[in-house]
N, C-alpha and C positions, 0 to 999 in steps of 0.2 A: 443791660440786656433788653430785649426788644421780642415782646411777645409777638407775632402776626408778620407773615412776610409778601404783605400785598401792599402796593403803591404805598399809604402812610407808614408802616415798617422800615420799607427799604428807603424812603426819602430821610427818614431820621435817624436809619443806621451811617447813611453816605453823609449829610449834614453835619455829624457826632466826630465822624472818621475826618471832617476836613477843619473841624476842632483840633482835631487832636487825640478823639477820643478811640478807646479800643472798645469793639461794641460786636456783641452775640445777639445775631438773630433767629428765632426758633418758631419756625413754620410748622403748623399739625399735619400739612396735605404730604404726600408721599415725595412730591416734586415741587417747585416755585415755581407760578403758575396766576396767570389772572382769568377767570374767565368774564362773560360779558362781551361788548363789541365795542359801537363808537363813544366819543367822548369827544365832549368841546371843549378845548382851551381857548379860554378869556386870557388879556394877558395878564394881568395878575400871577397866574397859572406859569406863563412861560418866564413872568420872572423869575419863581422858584425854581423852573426848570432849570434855566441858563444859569441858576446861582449854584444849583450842583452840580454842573459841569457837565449835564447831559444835555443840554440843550440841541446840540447838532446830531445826536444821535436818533433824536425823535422824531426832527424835522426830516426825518428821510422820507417817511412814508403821508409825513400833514400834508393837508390841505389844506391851504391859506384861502378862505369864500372872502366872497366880495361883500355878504351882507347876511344881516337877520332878517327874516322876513315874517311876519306874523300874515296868517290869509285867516279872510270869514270862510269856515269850512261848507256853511249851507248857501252864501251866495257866491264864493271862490273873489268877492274882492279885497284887496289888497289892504289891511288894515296899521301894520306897521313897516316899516321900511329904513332899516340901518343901515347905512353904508360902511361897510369896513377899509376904508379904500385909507391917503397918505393923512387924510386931516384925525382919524380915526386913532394910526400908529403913531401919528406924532402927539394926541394929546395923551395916550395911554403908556405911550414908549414901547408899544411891542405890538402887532398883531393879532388876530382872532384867527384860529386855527379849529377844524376837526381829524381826529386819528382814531385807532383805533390802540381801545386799554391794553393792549397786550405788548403794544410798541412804547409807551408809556414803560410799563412795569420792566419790560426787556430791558429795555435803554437803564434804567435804576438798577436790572441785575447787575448788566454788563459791568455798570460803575462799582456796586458793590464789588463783584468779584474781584475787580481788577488791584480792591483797597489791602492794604498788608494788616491794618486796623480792623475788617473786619471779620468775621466767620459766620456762616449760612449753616443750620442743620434744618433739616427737612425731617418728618417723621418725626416731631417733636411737640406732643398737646399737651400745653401748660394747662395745670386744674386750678391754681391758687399760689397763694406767697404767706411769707411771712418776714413781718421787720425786723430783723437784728443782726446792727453790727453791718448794714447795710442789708440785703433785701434774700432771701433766702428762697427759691419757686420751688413748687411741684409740680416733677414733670407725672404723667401716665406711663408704667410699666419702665419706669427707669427710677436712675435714683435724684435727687435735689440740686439744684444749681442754684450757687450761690455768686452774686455780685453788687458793685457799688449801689444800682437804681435797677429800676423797673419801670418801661414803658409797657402802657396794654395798647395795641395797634391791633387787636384781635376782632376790630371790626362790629358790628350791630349788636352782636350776640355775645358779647366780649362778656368772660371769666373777670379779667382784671376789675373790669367796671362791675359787675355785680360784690365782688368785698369793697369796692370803695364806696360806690352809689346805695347799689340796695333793690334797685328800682326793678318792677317786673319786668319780665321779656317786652321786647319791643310791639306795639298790637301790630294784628291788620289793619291798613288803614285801609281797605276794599277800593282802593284805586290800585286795577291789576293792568299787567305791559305787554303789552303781544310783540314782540320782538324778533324780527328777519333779518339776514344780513343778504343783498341781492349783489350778482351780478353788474356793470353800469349799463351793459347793453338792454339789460333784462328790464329796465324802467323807462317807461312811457318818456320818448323823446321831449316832449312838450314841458318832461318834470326832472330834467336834467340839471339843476341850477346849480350852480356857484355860490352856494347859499346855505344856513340851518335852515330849515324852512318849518315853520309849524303851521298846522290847519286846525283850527279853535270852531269847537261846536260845544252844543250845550251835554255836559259830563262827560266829555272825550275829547281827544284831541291825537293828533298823525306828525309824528315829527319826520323829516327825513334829511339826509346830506351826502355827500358824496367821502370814502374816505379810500385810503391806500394811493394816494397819487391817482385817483380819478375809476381804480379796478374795479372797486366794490360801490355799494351804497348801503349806507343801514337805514332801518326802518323801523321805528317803535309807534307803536298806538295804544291810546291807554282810555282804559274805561273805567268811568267810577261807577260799584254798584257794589250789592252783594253776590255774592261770587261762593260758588263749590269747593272751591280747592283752593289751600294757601298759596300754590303756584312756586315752582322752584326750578327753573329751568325744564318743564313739563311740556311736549309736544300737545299743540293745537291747531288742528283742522283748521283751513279756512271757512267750512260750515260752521263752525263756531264762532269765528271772528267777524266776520263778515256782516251777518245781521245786526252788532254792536253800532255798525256806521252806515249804517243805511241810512242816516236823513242828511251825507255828504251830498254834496255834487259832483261831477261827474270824473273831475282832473283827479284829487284823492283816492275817489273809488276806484280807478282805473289803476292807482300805483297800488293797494291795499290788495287788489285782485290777482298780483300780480305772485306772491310765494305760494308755494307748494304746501308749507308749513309753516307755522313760527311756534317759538319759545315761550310758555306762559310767565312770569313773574309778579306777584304778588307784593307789591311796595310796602314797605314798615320803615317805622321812623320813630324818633323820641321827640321829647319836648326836652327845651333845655332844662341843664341845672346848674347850681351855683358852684357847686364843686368837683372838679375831675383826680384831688392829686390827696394821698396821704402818703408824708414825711417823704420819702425816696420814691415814691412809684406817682405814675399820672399818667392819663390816658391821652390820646391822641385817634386825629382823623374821626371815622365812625364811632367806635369806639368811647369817644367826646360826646359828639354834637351828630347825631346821624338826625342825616335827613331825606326829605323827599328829591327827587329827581329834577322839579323844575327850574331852580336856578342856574345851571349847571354845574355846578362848582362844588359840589363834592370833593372832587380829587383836587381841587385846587385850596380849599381850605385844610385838607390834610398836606400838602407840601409847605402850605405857609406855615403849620404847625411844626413841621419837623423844624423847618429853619428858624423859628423862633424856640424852640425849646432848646435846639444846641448854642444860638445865641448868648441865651438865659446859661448856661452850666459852661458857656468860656467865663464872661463875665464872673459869674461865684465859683470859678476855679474847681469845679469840680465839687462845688455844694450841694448835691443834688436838691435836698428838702427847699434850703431855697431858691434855687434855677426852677424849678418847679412849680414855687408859689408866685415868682415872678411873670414863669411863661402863662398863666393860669389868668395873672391879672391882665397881661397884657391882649390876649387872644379870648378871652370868655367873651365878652362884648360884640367885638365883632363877626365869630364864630355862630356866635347866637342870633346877631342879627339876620346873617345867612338863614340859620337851621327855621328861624320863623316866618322870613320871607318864603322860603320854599315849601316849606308846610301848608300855610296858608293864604297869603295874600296874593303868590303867581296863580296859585288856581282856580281863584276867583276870577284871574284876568280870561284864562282859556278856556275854563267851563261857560262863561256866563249863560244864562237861558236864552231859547231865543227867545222871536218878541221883542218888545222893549228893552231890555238888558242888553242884548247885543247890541241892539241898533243904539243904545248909550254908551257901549265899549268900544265899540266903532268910532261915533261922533269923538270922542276924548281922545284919539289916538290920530284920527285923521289930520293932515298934512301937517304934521309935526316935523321942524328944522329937523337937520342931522343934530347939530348943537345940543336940542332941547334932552336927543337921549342921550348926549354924551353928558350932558349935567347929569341928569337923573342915574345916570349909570355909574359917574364918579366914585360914590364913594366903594362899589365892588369892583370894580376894572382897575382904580387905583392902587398899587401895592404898597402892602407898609412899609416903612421906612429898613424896620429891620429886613426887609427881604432885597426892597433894592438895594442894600447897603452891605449885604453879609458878604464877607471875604471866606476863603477857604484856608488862613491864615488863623494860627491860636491869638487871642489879641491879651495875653496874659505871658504871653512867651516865657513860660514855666512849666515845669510838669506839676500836675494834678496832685493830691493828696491818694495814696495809696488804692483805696477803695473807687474812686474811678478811673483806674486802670487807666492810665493815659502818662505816655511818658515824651520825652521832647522827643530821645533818641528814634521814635516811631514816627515820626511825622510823613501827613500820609503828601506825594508827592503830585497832586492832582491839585489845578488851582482855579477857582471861581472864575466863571466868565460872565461877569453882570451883563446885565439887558440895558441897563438906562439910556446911557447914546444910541439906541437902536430902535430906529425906529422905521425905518422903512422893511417891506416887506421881504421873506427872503426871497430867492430867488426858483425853488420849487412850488412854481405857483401854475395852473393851469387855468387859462382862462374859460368863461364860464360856454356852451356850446349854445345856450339859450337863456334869456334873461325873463322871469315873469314881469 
């Protein structure tokens, strides 16, 4: 069972099912549904995707940019500069990509639905579990569902994780996210790029990119301070936004000036911990490891998870407790080292003060090879081995022990399309209208 049916849910209900496994997914909201807007896929990211077999489904709507681009947001020059171009996909085996989260989670519905392994209910808020005899949940205003394991996929605020952790709600970290989704005509032609584009000032910073095949463009800006409101998709003025980046220059302020409104959001996050799993149940995605926004990878560390945790339970044939204490060993390390890089260490790169500070974040980035980032970036653009490697194939070619529901006769008939040989770009790719 699979508490949570956003992106890490449904990536480990579809991963489980091309195990082998028969798997119940139980979402609280009334409908399966993401909300939010863009998102970047590293390819990391797209190997997971291509290893569930929705890979072509999502590339409908990406956009494949040519690069990363880091700008000083108070003198507009140009301070990192990645090329995502063929030396990029061939050292990484995939592309860098942004879409938008809904095409993402759609694409993972479509696959679920389509699986005979698994089942979607909606209007389903799990409060709690109990172990015995495999894993026994409480639902709200229904009666208890009982099966083999239990995943918590319930995200930040995750039930599962409070019986297994303990640990208080997640704080405010007072870095809040102004958030638009534009039009492409609607933004200043000069900031049309082919590109993620970030503009780094001191306690803020303007990300933008182009997504839906070139229609739209998203727009996040994020200010650290103390802040009124924890922000939860809450309409905000631009008289309120607006004065936060006044010490920009001229190209940002001009694209920032540019909504009617945006969305306030209020960032939280944990700090990691040592343990996500007791006996049959473990958590996954947020849930696990939630973090801040700046690395991107979020969603990309929640697909590696699902794929290694079904990895982990072909392997022990349907052992949950330990496919669980395996996928726990295997991913806590690296999961972690994400959740603290993006806590910490990226926002020190975008905030820096000005003054000296930046013009030191500057010098140390300035005319760095492609190369230099493709090392420094290896060990998170790399994907694990279990992920470039997972088949959609039981590698046990057995049915399971009763309690993980998983029979040969079921086998789901959908089959892995690895990323590895792929390395050049696809072919819905629009070239950029203007290059900074």
């Amino acid at each position: 069972m699979v508490a949570g049916g956003g992106i890490g849910g449904l990536a480990a209900a579809l991963a489980l099912a091309r195990k082998n496994f028969r798997v119940l997914v139980l979402e609280q909201a009334h409908e399966f549904g993401e909300i939010g807007a863009g998102i970047q896929l590293a390819p990391n990211a797209w190997h997971a995707i291509d290893a569930l077999g929705v890979g072509e489904l999502v590339k409908k709507e990406a956009v494949f940019i040519e690069r990363m681009l880091m700008m000083d947001g108070v003198s507009g020059e140009k301070v990192i500069d990645i090329p995502l171009d063929e030396r990029f996909a061939r050292r990484f085996g995939n592309p860098y990509a942004v879409t938008h989260r809904a095409d993402i989670h759609g694409a993972l519905l479509d696959g679920c639905r389509a699986s005979k392994l698994i089942e979607l209910r909606s209007s389903t808020r799990v409060t709690g579990f109990e172990i015995e005899d495999g894993v026994k949940i409480s639902i709200e205003k229904s009666e208890p569902i009982a099966g083999g394991a239990l995943i918590g996929a319930d995200g930040g605020r995750s039930v599962i994780r409070e019986a297994i952790v303990g640990d208080p709600e997640p704080p405010i970290s007072g870095h809040m996210c102004y958030r638009a989704v534009l039009k492409a005509d609607e933004v200043p032609k000069e900031l049309r790029w082919a590109a993620a584009t970030l503009w780094a000032a001191h306690n803020t910073h303007i990300v933008h990119y182009p997504l839906r095949g070139w229609k739209l463009f998203n727009l996040v800006a994020t200010v650290i301070g103390k802040h009124s409101s924890g922000g939860h998709n809450e309409e905000a003025s631009p008289e309120e936004v607006l004065p936060l980046f006044a010490h920009y220059c001229e190209k940002p302020t001009a694209l920032m000036r540019t909504p009617n409104s945006f969305k306030r959001w209020m960032l939280r996050y944990r700090e990691p911990v040592a343990n996500w799993s007791r006996g049959p149940v473990t958590l996954l995605g947020d849930a696990a490891h939630f973090m801040l926004q700046y690395m991107a990878q979020g969603a990309a560390m929640a697909l590696e998870d699902a794929i290694c945790l079904a990895t982990c339970a072909d392997a022990m044939n349907g052992d949950f407790e330990n496919a669980f204490r395996e996928y726990q060993r295997l991913r806590l390390t690296r999961a972690s080292r994400v959740q603290i890089s993006a806590n910490s260490l990226i926002g020190l790169i975008f905030h820096a003060a000005d003054g000296v500070p930046r013009l030191v974040r500057n010098d140390i980035y300035r005319n760095r090879s492609p190369e230099s980032y493709y090392d420094a970036l290896d060990w998170i653009f790399t994907a694990p081995d279990y992920v470039r490697n997972f088949s959609g194939k039981s590698g046990r070619g057995r049915s399971a022990r009763p309690s993980a529901s998983r029979t040969a006769s079921s086998r789901a008939r959908a089959r892995s399309q690895g990323s590895r040989a792929r390395a050049a770009r696809p072919l819905r790719r629009r070239p950029s209208p203007r290059k900074p």
